[in-house]
C-alpha positions in Angstrom: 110.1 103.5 117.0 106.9 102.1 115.5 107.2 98.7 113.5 104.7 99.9 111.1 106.4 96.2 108.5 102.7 94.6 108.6 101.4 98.0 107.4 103.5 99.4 104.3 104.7 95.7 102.9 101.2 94.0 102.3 98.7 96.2 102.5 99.6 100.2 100.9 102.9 100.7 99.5 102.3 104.2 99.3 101.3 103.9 103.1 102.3 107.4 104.8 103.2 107.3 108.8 100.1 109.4 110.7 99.8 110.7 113.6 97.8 108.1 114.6 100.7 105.7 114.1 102.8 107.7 116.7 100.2 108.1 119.4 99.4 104.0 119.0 103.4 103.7 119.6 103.2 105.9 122.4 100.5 104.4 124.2 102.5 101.2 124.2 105.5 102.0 124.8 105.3 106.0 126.3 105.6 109.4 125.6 108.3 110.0 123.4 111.2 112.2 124.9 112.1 115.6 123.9 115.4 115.5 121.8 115.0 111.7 120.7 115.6 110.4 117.0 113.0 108.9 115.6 113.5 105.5 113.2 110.9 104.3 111.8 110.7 100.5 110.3 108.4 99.9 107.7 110.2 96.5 106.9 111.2 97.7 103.0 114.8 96.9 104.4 114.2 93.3 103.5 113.7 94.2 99.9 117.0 95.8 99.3 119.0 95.3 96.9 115.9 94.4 94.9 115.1 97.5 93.0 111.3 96.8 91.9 110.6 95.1 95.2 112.4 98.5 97.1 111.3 101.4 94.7 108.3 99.5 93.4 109.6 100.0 89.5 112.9 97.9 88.1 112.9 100.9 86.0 115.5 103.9 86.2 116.2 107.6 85.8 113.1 109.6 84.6 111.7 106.9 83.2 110.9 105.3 86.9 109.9 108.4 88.3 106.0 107.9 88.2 106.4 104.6 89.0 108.3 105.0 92.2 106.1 102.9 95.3 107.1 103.1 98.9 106.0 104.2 102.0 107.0 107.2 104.0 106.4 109.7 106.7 103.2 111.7 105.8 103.9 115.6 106.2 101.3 115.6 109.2 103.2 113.4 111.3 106.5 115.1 110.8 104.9 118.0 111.6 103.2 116.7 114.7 106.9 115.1 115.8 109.0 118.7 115.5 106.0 120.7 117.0 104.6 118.7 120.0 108.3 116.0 120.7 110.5 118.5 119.5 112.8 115.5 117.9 116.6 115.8 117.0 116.1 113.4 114.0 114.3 111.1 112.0 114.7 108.1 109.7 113.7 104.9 108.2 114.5 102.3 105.6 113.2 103.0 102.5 114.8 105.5 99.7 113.3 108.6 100.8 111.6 110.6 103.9 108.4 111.3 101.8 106.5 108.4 100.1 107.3 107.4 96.4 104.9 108.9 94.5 105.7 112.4 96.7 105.5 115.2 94.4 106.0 118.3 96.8 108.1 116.6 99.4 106.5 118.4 102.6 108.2 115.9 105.2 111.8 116.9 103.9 110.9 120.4 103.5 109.4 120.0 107.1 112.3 118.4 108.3 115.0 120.1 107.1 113.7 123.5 107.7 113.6 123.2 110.8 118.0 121.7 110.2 116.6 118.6 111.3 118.4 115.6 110.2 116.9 112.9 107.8 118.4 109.6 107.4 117.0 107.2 104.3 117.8 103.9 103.5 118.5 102.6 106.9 119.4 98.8 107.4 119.4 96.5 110.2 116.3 98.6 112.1 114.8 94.5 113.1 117.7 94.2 115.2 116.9 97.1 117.3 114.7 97.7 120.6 111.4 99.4 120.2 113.2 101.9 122.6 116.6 102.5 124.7 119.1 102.8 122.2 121.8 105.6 121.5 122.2 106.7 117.9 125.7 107.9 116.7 124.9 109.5 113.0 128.4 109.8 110.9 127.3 111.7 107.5 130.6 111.9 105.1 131.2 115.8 104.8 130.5 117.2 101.4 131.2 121.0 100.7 127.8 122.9 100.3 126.3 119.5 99.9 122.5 119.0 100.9 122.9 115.3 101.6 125.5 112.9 102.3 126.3 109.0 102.5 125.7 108.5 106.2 127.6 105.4 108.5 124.9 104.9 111.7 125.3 103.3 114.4 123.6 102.2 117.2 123.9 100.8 120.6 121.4 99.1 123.6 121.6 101.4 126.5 118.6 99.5 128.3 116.0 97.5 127.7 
């Protein structure tokens, strides 16, 4: 999906996936398909384990709360994605769907509303193909849990 790294590490941390970044996706690499999980790079992978490079605060707890800087899927596009791609899924690698300083959390609301999968904190997403790859999703079953460690995998199908 889009390799938005340029974007959300230099320029905004609190940058916020549009619409706009989707369609400017699309037209390079087509329409996306009905059904398809959605992973969005933003690059913050590289910065893990560091926790003020990756949250944007060294800080913990409540304490770290307002200082919490990363980007994130804005509400809008997640809305676009369910109502006009109908996805199965979406993801990326920072700690959280909605951007750090997220009070509301529309995109998980959005998202999971709809029992659409989310998956945070992915690693790896620079080794993957802008498209053409098959996504196994292993979340570790937690009774009445709302989230879950998750082991993902995925594979080239065709380049």
């Amino acid at each position: 999906m889009p390799n938005l790294a340029d974007l959300c590490t230099n320029a905004d941390r609190d940058y916020q996936v549009g619409v706009h970044d989707i369609e400017s996706w699309e037209k390079d690499h087509g329409r996306i398909l009905e059904n398809t999980i959605i992973l969005f790079r933003t690059g913050y992978g590289q910065f893990y384990p560091d926790r003020e490079k990756y949250f944007g605060t060294s800080k913990t707890g409540q304490a770290a709360i307002p200082e919490l800087h990363f980007p994130g899927i804005s509400p809008a596009a997640t809305q676009w994605l369910v109502e006009n791609r109908n996805i199965k899924a979406m993801g990326l690698d920072t700690p959280s769907l909605d951007y750090g300083q997220s009070k509301e959390f529309k995109t998980h609301q959005i998202l999971l509303g709809l029992n659409k999968p989310g998956f945070e904190n992915l690693a790896n997403l620079e080794q993957l193909s802008a498209k053409g790859i098959s996504i196994v999703a292993l979340p570790m079953k937690i009774e009445k849990g709302s989230s879950a460690p998750l082991r993902i995998i995925a594979t080239l199908i065709y380049s």
